[in-house]
N, C-alpha and C positions, 0 to 999 in steps of 0.2 A: 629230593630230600626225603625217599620216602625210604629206606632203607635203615634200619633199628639198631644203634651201636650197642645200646645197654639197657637198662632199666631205669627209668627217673624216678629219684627220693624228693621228696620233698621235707620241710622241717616248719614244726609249728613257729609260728612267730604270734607277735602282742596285737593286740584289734587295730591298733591305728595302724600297723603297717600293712595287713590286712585290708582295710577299707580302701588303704591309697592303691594296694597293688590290684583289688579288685575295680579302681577306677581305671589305674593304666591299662590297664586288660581291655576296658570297654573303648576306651579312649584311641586306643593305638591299631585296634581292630581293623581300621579302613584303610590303614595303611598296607596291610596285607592285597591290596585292589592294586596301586603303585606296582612299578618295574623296582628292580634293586636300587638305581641309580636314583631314581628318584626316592628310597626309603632313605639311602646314604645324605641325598642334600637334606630333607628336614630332621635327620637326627641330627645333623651338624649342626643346622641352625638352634636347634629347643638346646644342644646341650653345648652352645658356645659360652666363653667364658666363663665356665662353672668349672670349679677344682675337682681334681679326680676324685673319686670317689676309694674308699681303700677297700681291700681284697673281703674284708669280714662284712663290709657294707654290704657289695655286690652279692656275698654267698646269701645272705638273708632277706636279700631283694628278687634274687633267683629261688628263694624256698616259699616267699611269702608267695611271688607270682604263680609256682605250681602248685600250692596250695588252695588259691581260691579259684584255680582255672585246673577243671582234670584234664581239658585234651591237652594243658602247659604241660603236663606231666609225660607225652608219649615223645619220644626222640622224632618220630615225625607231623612232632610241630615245634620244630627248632626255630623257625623263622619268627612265629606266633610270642614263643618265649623269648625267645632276644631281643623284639622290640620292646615288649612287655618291660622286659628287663629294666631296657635303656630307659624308656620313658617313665619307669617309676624312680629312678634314679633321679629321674630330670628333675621332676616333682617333688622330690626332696634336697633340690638342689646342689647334686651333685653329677659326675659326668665316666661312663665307660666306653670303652670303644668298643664299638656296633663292628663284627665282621661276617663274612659270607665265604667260603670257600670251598674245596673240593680235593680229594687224592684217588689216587690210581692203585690196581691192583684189589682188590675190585674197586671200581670207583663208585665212590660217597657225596653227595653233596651234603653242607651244613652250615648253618648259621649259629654264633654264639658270641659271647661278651668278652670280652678279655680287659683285664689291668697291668699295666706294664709288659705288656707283650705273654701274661699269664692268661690262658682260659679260665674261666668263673666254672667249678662247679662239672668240668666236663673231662670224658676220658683220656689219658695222656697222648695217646694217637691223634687228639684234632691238636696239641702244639705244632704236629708235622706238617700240617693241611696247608696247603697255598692258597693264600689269602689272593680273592680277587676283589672285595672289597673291605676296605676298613676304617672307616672314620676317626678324624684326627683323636691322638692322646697326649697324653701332659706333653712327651717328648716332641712330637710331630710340631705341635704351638712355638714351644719354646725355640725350633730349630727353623720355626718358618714365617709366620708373620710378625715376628716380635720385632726386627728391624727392618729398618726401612730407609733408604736413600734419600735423604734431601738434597733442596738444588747444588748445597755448595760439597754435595757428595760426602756429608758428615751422617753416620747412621744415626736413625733414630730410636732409642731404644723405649719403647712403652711397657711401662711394667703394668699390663694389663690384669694377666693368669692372678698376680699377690693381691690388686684390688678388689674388696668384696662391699658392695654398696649392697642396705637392706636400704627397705620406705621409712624405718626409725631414726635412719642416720639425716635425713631427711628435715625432722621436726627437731632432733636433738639441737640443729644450728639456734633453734629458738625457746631452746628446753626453759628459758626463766621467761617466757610469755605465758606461764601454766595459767595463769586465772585468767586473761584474753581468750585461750583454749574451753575454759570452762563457762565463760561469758556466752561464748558462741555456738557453745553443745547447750546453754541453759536456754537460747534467742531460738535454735534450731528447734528444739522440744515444742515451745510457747508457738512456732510460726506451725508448728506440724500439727499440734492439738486444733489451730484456729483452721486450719486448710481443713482438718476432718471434721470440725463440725458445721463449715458452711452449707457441705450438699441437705445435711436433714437441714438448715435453717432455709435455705430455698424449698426443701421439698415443703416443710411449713406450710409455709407464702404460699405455697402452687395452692395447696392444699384447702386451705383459707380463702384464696382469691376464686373457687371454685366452685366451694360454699355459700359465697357471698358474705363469707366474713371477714372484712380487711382491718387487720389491725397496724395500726404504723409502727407500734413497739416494735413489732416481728421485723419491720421491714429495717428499723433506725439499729436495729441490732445488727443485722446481718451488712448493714452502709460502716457502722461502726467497728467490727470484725474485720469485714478487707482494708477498712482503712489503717487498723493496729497492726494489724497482718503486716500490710506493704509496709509500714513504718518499722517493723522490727526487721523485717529482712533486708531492707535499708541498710539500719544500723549494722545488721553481723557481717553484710557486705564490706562496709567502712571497713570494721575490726581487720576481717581476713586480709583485706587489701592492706591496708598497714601493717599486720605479721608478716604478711607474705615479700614485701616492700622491704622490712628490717631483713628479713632471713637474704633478699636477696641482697644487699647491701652488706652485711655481714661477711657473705660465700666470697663477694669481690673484694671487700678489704681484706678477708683472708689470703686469696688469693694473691690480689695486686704485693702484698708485702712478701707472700712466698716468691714471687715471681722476681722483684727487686732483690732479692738478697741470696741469690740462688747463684752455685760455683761460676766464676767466668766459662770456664769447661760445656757449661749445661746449655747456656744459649747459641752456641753450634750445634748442639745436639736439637734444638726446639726450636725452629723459626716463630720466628715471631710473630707471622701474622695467625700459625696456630695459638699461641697464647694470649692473642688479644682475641682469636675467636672466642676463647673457652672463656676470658673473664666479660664478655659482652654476651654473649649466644646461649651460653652455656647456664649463664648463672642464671640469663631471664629466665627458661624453662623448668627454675625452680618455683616461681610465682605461681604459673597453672596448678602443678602439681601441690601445692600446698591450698589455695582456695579448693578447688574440685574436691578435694579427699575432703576436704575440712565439711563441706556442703552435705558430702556426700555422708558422712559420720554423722554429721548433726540433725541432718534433716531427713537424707535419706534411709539411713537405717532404723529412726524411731519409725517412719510411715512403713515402710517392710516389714517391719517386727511386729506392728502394732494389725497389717494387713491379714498377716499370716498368721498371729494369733485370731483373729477371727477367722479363719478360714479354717482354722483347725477346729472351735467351738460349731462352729460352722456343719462342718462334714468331714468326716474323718478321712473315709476314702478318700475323696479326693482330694483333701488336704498332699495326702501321698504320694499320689499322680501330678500335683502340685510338685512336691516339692524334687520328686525323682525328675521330674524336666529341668527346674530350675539349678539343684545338682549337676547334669551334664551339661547344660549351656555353662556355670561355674567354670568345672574342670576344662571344657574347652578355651574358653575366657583366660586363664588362668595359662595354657600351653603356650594361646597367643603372646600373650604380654611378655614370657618370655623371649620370643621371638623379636619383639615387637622391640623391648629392649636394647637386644644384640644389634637391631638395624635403626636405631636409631643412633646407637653409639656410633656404628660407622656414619652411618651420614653428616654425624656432628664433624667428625672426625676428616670428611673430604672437603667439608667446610671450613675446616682448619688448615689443610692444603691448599684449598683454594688462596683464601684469604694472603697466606706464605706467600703463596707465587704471586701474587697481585702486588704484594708488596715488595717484593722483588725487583718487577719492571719498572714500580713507580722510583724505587730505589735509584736504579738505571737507567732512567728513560732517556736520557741525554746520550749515552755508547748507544741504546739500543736504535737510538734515530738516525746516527752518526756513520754507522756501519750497515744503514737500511733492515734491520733486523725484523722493522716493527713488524709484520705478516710474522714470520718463524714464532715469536714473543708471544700475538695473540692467539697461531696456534694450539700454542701448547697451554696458555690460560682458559681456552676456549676448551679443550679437552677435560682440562680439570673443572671446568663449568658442567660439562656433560655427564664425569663421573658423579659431582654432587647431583644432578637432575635425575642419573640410574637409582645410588644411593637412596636419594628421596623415596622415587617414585616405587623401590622396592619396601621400604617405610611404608609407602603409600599406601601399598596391597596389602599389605598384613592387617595397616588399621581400618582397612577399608573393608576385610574381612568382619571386623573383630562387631561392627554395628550387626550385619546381616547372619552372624554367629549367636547373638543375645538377641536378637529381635524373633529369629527360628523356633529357637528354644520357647520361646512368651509363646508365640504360635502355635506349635506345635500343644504346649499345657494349655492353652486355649480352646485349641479343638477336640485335646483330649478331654478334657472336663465336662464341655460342652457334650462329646459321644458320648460317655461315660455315664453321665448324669441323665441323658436322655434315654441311656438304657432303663436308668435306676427308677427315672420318674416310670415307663412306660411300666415295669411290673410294679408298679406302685410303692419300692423303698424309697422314694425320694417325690414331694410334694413341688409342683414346678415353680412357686413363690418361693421357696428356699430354694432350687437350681438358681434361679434368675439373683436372688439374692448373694448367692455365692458368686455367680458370675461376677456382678458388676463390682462384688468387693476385690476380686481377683485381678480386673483389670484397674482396679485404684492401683493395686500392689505392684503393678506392671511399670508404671512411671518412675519409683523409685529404685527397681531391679536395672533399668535402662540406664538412671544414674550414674548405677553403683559401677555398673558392666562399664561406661564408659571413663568414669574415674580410673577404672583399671588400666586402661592405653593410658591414661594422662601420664598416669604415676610411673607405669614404663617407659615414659617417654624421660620425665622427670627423670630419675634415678638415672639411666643411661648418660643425660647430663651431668650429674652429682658424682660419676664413676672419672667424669672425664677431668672434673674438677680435683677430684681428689687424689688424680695419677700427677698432676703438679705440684698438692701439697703434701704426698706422702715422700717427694723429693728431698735430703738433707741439705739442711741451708751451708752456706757457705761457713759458717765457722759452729756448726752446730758440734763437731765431733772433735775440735779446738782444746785442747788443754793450757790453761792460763795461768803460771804459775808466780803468785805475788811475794819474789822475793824484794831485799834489800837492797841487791847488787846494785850497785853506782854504775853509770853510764860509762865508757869510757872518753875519758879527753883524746883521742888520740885517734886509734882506728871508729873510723864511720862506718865503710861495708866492706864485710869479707866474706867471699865464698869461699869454702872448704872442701875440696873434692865433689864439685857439685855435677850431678848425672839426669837428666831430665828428658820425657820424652811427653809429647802429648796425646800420646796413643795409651790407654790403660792398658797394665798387663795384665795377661789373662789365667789363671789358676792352667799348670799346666803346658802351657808356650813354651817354646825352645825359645832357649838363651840368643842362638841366631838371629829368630824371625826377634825377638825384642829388640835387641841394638842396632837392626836397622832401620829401627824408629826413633833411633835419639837424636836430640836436637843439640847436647849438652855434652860432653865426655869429662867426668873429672878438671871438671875448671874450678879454676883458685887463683885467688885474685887479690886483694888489699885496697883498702881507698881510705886515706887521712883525711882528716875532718880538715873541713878548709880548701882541699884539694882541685883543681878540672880536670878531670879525666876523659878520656875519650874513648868509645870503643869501634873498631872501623873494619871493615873486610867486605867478599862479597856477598852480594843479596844472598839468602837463602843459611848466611854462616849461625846463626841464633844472635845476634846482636840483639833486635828489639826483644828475645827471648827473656837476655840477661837482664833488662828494665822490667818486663814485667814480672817476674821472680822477685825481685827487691821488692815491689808492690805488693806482695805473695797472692797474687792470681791467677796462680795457677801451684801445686803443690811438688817439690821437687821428688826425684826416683829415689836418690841417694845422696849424702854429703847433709853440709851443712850453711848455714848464711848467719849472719852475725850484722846485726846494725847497730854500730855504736856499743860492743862489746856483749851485748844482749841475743840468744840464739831467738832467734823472730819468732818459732815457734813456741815460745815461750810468753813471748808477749800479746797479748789480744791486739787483734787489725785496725781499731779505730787506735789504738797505740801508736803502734806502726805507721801507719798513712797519716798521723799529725806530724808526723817528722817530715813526710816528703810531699815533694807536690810533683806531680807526674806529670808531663805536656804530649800528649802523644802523637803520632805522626802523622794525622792526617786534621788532627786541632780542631774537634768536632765541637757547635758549640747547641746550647740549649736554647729550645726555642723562647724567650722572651726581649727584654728589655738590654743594651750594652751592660748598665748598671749590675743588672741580675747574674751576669757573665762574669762581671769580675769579682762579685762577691762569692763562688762558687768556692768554700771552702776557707772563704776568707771571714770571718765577721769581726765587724765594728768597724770597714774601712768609712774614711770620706770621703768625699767628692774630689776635698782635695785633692786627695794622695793618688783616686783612680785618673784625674783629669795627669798629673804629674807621671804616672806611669804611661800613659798614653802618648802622652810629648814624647819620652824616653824611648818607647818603638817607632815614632813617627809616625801614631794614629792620633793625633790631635784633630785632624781635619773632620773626623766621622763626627764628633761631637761640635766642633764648632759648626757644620755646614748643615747641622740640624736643629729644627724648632725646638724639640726635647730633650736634646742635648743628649746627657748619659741616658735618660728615658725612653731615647727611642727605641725602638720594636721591631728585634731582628727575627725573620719569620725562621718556619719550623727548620729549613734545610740553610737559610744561613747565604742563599743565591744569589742574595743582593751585595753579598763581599766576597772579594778574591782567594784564593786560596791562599794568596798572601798575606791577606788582612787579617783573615783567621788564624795563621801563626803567629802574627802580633801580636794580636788580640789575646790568644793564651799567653804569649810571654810575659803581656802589660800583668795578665792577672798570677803568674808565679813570681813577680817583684811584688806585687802586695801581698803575698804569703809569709806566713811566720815560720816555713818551714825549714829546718838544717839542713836539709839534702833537697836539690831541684834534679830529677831527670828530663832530658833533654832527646828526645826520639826523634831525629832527619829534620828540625825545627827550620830549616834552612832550605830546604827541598823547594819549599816553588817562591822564593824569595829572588828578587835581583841580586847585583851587586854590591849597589848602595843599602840597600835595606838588610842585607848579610853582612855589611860592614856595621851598620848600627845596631845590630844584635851581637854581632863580637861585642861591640864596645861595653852592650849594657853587659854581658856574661864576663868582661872584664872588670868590671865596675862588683861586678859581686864573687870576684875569685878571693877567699881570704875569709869573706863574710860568711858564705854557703858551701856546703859542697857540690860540686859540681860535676851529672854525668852526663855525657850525653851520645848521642850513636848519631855518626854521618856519611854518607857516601863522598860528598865536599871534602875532601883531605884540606882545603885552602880555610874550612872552620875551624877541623879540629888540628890545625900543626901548631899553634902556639899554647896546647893543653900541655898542664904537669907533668903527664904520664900517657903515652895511649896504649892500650894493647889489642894486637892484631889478631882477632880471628876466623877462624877456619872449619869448616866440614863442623863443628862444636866443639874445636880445642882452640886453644890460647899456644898460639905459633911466634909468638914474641911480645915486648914491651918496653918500651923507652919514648924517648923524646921523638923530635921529628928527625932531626940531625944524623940518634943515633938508629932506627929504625930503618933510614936509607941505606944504612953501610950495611947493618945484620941481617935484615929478615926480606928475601926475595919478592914477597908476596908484596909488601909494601910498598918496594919499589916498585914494582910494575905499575901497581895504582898508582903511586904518583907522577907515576909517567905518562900514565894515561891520561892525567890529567896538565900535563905540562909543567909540573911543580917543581921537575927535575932536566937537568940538559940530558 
């Protein structure tokens, strides 16, 4: 790179950008000692997650840096100014892409900054230059770790790059705790004054006691001082932990109700044991992060400020030499934490993988024992154990820098004061009672720098959690973008649900996609359909046709491509969803129930039943027995997964609780699936028992359920390929018969 393409200009810029680019200059220095590959990994790291920086930034981060460095200024120290660059970008928290390349004819090597695949600031010839390194840019991010496979092969999309966490977003959660705030800066002040005048109240005592003048005041003072002392740092103890307590409490009721009421869509996209990481893991590591800073504000900055005001009364010099150390330990401090950050984020984050997959197997652990899986299962939980352990333990390193980083620097202004002073005393500008005096006030000042230095991991560690929290609540709820329009319109008496050329697929289209690659995602083609109030309809075909599609559409959980749906004359997009779902009550195909009590289960949707009416529905599926053959009757307590009832039971069980529903429309999803004969024949009878009263849909592979419904319609591939009775389905629609021949329904 020693070859001169041009002459470098540099352009004045304002003192603060100045200061910062004369820090990245000193800062990024040692980096020039690194191989390329190693300068490419920790630019990556300081400038992950930070939005790009724009073209006008860069050019005045690139003028400020040749302005307070002249060798930035010569084309052969292009390497010098490009990290310069980059890491004063970092420091104002934004991000350019670092590259390194070379062309032929003569050949050039160079290094320089580019945004958007533009060079900052350099001749138009290095556009040509073949890049052999370049560290990720906005595009590279968005095209490469932003999804991610989960187990059920659904990607995950994290909107990392749009989330921007500061340390204010932080305390904001408890922005109306300000006088608790002030309480605990007035308790920190009061413990800081008492902490600094114990050393003269001992030195007193010594002093006295050495004399042979003992006085007990002196001594009832100083018993009395650390006893107010400990008693006030008590109390702001209490306070913080109680703010700190509310904010975390806060972050997870925030959360848990974002997390409830978020698109059905979205929880394929986010397993769930990342989301219970983030509302447990995530939200504790707000607690640290709020005590520590708060300590560190209250107590430690009055004793630092209050040190280094003396130190500067003190001696000027080396006030200087003070503070020019404690400056670069800072700005290093300061690079870490963002690092520190970014790996903490990941780490949370393979914790939330973790967690996913564990919850998986426990999901399955009955296939996964059945089919001897377990070894293959623990392999692969056992790897994602290993990735969080990498994860961490690369956490580990940065914070494990960041002590021996702050503690260097104290060192270092230590021994420099100490040579410095020892010069000073030696030509006699400096008396060795004020050296030693300076000293020991120096090292007071030392305890609360170590503080502060390590508030700093804390609070990167925090915020990195606070980034991960807030990538679920910056997620649009379920009916947040809902238009609810409160007209007059009367229900209709007649038609209950119709779709209207309805087109749906559950792959979102993409800005751009060919018309091809979308419609070999749908689920749905232009169905239309009718269903009269009162009606049982049935909807029947093979696996895979959208049957369970069309029940959960009615439900509107999921939002159609094209077309229209109408409940009871009403376009459903027009009605708000608790609307909607008071009409219906959905049973769905696998009759999953909630972990508590029978009781609790059948009130699900239901209120003001009695005993009576659920004991009477129970008779009516012929689940009477679970209640009579137990101590607590409807009280008993069906655990989390529901184990201790058949898969049959449990389709009962939800039938008993859609006869206690006051709902117009009951959907009915494969309700017959792991049901006998006789128990299939006593669910006709109740679905019989409410033809006329309810409307009634239901989807079954049993042709022998649905052949005595009003109407059934048969579908295919997501079209509607006939409909009629049982009778006339046999003679018209081929597809039907073959099912019911399959099933014997037919000679």
């Amino acid at each position: 790179m020693d070859i001169q393409l041009t002459q470098e200009r540099y352009i004045n810029v304002g003192f603060r950008l100045k200061l910062t680019a004369f820090i990245a200059v000193i800062v990024s220095a040692p980096l020039l000692l690194f191989s390329p590959e190693k300068i490419e990994k920790i630019l990556t790291d300081i400038t992950r997650n930070k939005p790009i920086a724009s073209l006008k930034e860069s050019e005045n981060a690139r003028g400020a840096v040749c302005f307070v460095s002249k060798k930035c200024r010569n084309q052969d120290r292009c390497l010098k100014r490009s990290i310069a660059v980059t890491v004063l970008l970092a420091l104002k928290g934004k991000r350019v892409s670092w590259c390194s390349g070379y062309c032929m004819d003569p050949f050039r090597a160079h290094a320089w900054v580019e945004v958007h695949e533009r060079p900052v600031g350099e001749p138009r010839e290095v556009a040509d230059f073949v890049k052999v390194i370049k560290t990720p840019d906005d595009d590279a991010i968005k095209n490469g770790d932003k999804e991610e496979i989960n187990e059920n092969g659904v990607k995950n999309a994290e909107n990392t790059d749009t989330i921007h966490v500061r340390i204010r977003d932080m305390f904001s959660i408890v922005a109306d705790k300000k006088t608790y705030f002030i309480l605990v800066m007035v308790l920190g002040i009061i413990s800081s004054l008492l902490t600094l005048i114990q050393p003269e109240l001992v030195s007193d005592l010594i002093s006295n006691v050495g004399s042979g003048n003992i006085r007990n005041t002196k001594l009832y003072i100083l018993i009395g001082v650390i006893i107010v002392s400990t008693i006030i740092t008590t109390i702001q103890y209490y306070i913080l932990q109680m703010i700190s307590e509310e904010a975390v409490f806060r972050s997870r009721k925030e959360l848990i109700s974002h997390i409830l009421c978020l698109p059905i869509s979205n929880y394929s996209k986010w397993p769930s044991g990342d989301l219970i990481s983030r509302m447990t893991g995530d939200t504790a590591k707000l607690r640290a992060g709020l005590i520590q800073s708060a300590v560190a504000l209250s107590s430690g900055v009055l004793l630092a400020v209050g040190a280094s005001i003396g130190l500067l009364l003190k001696d000027f010099t080396l006030f200087l030499v003070t503070l020019l150390s404690i400056a670069v330990s800072f700005v290093l401090i300061a690079v870490l934490s963002g690092i520190i950050q970014g790996a903490s984020y990941d780490a949370q984050r393979s914790m939330g993988k973790l967690s996913g997959k564990l919850g998986n197997c426990l999901h399955g652990i009955k296939t996964i024992r059945s089919t001897n899986e377990t070894k293959n299962e623990l392999s692969k939980t056992i790897s994602e154990a290993e990735n969080v352990k990498n994860c961490s333990l690369k956490l580990a390193k940065y914070q494990a820098l960041m002590t021996p980083v702050s503690n260097l620097g104290l060192q270092i202004c230590g021994l420099a004061v100490i040579g410095i002073g020892g010069v000073r005393v030696t030509n006699g500008s400096m008396s060795v009672a004020d050296l030693m005096s300076f000293v020991l006030l120096l090292y007071i000042a030392i305890a609360p720098f170590q503080q502060i230095f390590s508030t700093i991991s804390t609070l990167a560690d925090s915020v990195g959690a606070l980034k991960r929290i807030k990538e679920i609540n910056s997620l649009p709820l379920e009916d947040q973008f809902d238009i609810v329009i409160d007209n007059n319109k009367k229900y209709d008496s007649v038609n209950a649900v119709c779709f209207n050329n309805v087109t749906f697929s559950y792959a979102e289209h993409v800005l751009g996609q060919k018309t091809e690659e979308y419609d070999e995602n749908l689920i749905l083609r232009d169905v239309s359909f009718s269903i009269k109030k009162g009606e049982c309809v049935a909807i029947v075909g093979p696996s895979g046709a959208g049957k369970s599609t069309v029940l959960q559409l009615i439900e509107r959980f999921y939002e159609i491509s094209n077309g229209s749906i109408s409940i009871f004359g009403k376009d459903y997009h027009t009605m708000a969803r608790e609307e909607l779902r008071d009409k219906i009550t959905y049973i769905e195909q696998n009759a999953p129930l909630i972990s508590g009590t029978i009781y609790d289960n059948l009130s699900l949707g239901n209120k003001d039943i009695t005993e009576e009416k659920c004991i009477c529905a129970l008779e009516k599926v012929n689940l009477s027995y679970l209640v009579n053959s137990r101590f607590k009757g409807l009280y008993s307590v069906i655990d989390e997964n529901a184990s201790e009832l058949s898969g049959g039971e449990k389709q009962r069980l939800a039938m008993a609780r859609a006869l206690l529903s006051d709902s117009d429309i009951i959907i009915l999803d494969e309700l017959t699936s792991n049901l006998d004969s006789l128990n299939e024949r006593i669910i006709k009878n109740v679905v019989d028992e409410l033809r006329g009263i309810k409307t009634i849909i239901m989807v079954a592979h049993r042709l022998s359920t649905t052949m005595d419904a009003d109407i059934i319609y048969v579908l295919e591939h997501g079209r509607i390929v006939g409909s009629g009775n049982h009778s006339e389905l046999i003679k018209t629609v081929p597809l039907y018969y073959e099912l019911a021949k399959e099933q014997m329904l037919v000679k």
